[in-house]
N, C-alpha and C positions, 0 to 999 in steps of 0.2 A: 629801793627795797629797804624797808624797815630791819634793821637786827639788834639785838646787844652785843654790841664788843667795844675790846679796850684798843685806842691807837696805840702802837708801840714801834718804832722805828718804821713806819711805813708800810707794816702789818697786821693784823687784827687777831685779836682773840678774844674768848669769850668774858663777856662782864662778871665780877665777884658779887659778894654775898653787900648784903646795908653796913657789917663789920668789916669788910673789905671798903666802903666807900669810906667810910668813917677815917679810916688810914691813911686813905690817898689823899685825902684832905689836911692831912696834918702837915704835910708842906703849904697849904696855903694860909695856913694860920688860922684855920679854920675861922674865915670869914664870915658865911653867913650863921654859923652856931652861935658864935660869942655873938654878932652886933643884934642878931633877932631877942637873944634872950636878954640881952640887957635894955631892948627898950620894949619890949613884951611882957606883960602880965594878963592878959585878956583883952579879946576883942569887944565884950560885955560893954566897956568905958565908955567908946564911941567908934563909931564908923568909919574909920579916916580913908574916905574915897571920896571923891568927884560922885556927887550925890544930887539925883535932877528925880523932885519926888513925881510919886505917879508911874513911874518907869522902873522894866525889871529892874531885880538890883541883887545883891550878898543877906545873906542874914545880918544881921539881927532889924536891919530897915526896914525889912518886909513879912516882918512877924505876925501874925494872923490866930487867930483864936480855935482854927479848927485842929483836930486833932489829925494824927496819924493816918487813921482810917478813912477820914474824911479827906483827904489829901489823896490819897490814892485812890480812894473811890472816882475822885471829880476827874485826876488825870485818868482811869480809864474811860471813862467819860467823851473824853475828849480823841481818844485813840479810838471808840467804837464808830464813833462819827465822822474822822477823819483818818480811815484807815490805811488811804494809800501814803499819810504825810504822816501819820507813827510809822507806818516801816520806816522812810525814810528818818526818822529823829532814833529810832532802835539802830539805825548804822553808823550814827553821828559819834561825835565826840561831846557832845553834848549830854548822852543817856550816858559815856560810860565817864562823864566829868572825876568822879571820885572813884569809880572802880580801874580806874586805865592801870595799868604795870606802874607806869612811869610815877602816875601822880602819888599811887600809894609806895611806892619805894623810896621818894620824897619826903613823906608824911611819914613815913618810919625814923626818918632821922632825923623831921624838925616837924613835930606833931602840933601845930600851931591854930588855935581855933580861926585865927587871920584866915589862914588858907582852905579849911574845910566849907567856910562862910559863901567862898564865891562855887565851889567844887560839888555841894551839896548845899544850896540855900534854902531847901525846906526841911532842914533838921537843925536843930540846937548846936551850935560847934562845941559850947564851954561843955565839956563833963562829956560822959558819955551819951552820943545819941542816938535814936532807933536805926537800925540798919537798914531797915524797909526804905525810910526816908534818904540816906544816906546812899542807898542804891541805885532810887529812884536819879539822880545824878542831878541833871537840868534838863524838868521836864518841863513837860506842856505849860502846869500850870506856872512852872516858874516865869514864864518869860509871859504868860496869857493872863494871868488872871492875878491880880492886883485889888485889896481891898475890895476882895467881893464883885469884882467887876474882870469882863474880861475884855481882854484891850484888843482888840486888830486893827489892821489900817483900814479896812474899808469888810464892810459885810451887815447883816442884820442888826434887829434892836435885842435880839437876847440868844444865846448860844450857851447849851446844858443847863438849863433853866437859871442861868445868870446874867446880868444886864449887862448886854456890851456897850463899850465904849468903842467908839471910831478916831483914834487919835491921829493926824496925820505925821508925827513926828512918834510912833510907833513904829513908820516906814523910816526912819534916819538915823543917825548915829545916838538918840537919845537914848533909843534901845538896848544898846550895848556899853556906853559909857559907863555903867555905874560899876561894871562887872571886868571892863579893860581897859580901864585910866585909873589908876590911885597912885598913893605914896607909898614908901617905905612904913611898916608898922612903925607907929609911934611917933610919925609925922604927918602934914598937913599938906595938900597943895596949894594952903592960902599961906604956908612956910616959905615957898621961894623956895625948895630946896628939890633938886631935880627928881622927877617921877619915878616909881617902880615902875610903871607902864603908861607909856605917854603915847597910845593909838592914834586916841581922837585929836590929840592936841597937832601929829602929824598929819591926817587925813587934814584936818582944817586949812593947814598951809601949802597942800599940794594944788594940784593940776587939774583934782579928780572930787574936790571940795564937793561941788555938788553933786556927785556920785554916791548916793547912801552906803552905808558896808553891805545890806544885803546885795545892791548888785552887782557886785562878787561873788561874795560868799553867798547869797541864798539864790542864784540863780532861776530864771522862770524855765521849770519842767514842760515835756512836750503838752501835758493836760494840763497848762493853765496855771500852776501855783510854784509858789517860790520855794524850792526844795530846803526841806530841812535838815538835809546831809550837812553843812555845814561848812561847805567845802572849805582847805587850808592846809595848811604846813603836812598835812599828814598824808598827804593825798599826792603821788610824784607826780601824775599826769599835770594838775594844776598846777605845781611849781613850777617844772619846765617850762609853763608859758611865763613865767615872769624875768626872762633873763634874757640877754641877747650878750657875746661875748665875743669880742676878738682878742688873739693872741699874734703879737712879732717875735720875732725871734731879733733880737737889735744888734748882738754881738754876740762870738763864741758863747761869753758863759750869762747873758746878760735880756732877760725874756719879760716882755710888757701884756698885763693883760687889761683890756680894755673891760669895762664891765657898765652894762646899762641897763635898769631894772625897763619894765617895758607892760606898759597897763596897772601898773600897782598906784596904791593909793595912798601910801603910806612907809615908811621908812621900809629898806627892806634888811635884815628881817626884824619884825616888828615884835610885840608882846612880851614874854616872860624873860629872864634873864639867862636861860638856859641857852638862848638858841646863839649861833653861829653864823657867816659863811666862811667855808678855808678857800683861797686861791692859794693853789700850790703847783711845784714845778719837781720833776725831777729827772736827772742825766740817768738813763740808763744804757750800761755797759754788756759784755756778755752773760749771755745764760738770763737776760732781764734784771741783772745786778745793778744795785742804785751805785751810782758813782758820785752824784754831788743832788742837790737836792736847797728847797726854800719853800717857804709858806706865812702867810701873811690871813691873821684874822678879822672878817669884819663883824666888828660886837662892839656892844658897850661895856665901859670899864670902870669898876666903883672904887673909892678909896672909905676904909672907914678910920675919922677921927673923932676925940673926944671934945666935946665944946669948953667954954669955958665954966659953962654949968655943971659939965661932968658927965652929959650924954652921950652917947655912941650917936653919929651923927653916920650917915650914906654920901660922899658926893662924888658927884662925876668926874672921873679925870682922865675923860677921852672917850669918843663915839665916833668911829670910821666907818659905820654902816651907808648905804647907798640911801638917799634921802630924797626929797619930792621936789619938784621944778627943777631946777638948773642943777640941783644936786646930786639927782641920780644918774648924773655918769661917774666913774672916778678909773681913772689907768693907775697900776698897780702894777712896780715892777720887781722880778722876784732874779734876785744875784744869789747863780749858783757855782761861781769860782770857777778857776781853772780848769779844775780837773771834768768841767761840761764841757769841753769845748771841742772835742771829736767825735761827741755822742746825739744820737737824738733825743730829744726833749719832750716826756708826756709830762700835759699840765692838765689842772683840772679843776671845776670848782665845783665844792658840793656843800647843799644846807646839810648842816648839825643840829643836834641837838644834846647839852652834856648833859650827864646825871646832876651835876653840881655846879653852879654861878661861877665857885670859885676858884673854879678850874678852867674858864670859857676861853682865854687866852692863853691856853697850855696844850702842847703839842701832846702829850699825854694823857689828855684827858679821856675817862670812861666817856661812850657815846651812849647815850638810850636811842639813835639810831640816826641814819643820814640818808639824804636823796642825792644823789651823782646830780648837776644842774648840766655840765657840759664837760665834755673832754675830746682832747684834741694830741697829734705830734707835730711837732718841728721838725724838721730834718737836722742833719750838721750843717754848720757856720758854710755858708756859700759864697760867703763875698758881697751880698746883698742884703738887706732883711728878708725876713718869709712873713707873709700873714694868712692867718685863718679867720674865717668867720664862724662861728656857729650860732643859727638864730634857734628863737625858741620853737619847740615841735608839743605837739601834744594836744588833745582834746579833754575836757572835764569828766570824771569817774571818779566814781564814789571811792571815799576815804577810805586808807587802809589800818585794819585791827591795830 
């Protein structure tokens, strides 16, 4: 279940104001405020994404001559004729790309045309742009209709009186790359210098290579088409199917959690930098009192230094996320002292997501919200080890607000 709150000892409460984030950030050095603005000046310059033309993509690559009106008009267009796959895209994450909580509480604190480009790609990022278009999110025609043409993988020679194109690489990850693989503003992926979001580069080297992203995430609906809910991170039922977990119990204070991502196609978890998973353990005592307690994050981790030019550079300095082939196991063991060692032991792991990069490896970090993946008890230290299993449960249901 989706909420706002803040971790704090093991307990929750409600999230503060964008003045509130702003603060809790100034223990991190404010990370991403200083290294964004020192190598940002507009997105205007150039495009710095993994750019495969023909294919959706961010503003300003897929700039188009029609106006406002004409953009709205063609997407409902497209909603009148395929009405039962706009509902579904009106429940996605997709329609509310720039309208979500999250994305704009973000945008409040680092107002960056970078990030409106991919959020809202039929409005203008630089300056201010129409809100119509801005609202519109990531519609139909972003992802369908390209230089006048509109793209599907398979169908007619014209669709809203525009010429379709039949591209078969419409159906595969070319679709999505331009929009979930790039660099750091102000860098290059022909830089060498590790990705802001490196999807497709993951999907390429798993297990599931030729598994396109929709068959996941666009699933085939009972009538025939590939829903455009968007299924993902926001969605708990889908989640739970990506994890399978066991926990030992090895000694009094001393607990192993086995973790193996399971049908995923791609690092787990994969995209923005916000996201999380916690493996955590904790002794509790009477009255459900924590007595001892551990927690181990799987995320990536970014260092920013200055080059010898003088840039603010991104680089990577550690990624313990659950990864694709051989890598998506990893045992993870969480030392909680002594004082566990007469107690039983709830552990647990759940996807996060923080308000802020900067904080992704901190135990107090705000959440913009978490899905519980698994949780389990040990009993007390036996003499033996104890093991649980818990595999993943769950059917696919539409994403939650």
């Amino acid at each position: 279940m989706w909420s706002w709150r803040h971790v704090v000892g093991g307990r929750f409460r409600a999230s503060s104001s964008p003045r509130a984030w702003r603060q809790s950030l100034a223990s991190t050095g404010g990370f991403w405020l200083v290294t964004f603005a020192a190598s940002v000046t507009s997105m205007a310059a150039a495009p710095l994404r993994s750019h495969i033309a023909g294919m959706p993509g961010p503003w300003p690559a897929r700039q188009r001559a029609k106006s406002a009106a004409e953009v709205l008009a063609l997407n409902a267009r497209c909603e009148s004729c395929h009405a039962e796959i706009a509902a579904e895209w009106h429940d996605s994450f997709h329609a509310r790309a720039y309208t979500n909580r999250a994305f704009q509480r973000a945008l409040a604190i680092e107002p960056l045309p970078f990030c409106k480009g991919c959020h809202a790609p039929e409005a203008n990022p630089n300056g201010k742009a129409d809100v119509r278009l801005t609202n519109l999110g990531i519609g139909c025609v972003s992802c369908h209709v390209i230089d006048g043409a509109v793209l599907a993988k398979q169908g007619g020679r014209t669709c809203a009186g525009q010429p379709a194109l039949q591209l078969a690489q419409f159906g595969g990850p070319a679709a999505c790359v331009n929009c979930h693989q790039f660099a750091f503003p102000g860098e290059t992926l022909a830089s060498g210098v590790a990705p802001m979001q490196s999807t497709i580069i993951e999907h390429a080297a798993g297990n599931f290579a030729r598994v396109p992203c929709a068959g996941c995430h666009m699933p085939t609906t009972a009538n025939g088409h590939a829903s455009h809910r968007f299924e993902g991170p926001r969605n708990e039922a889908f989640m739970k199917t990506a994890l399978v977990v066991e926990a030992r119990r090895l000694s009094p204070q001393l607990v192993e959690l086995s973790l193996r991502s399971k049908g995923v196609g791609h690092d787990f978890p994969t995209g923005d930098l916000f996201r999380r998973i916690e493996v955590s353990a904790e002794a509790l005592g009477p009255e459900q009192s924590k007595m001892a307690g551990d927690v181990v994050y799987l995320t990536r981790r970014f260092k920013t230094m200055r080059t010898p030019g003088g840039l603010m550079r991104r680089v990577s300095v550690g990624d313990n996320r659950l990864g694709v082939g051989s890598d998506s196991n990893r045992a993870i063991q969480l030392d909680l002292g002594p004082d566990a060692a007469k107690w039983p032991i709830v552990w647990r792991v759940a996807y996060q997501r923080v308000e802020h990069p900067g904080m992704v490896g901190q135990p107090d970090a705000i959440l913009d919200g978490e899905i519980e993946l698994a949780r389990g008890v040990l009993a007390p230290e036996t003499g033996s080890p104890q093991v649980a299993i818990r595999e993943p449960r769950g059917q696919l249901s539409k994403e939650r607000p």
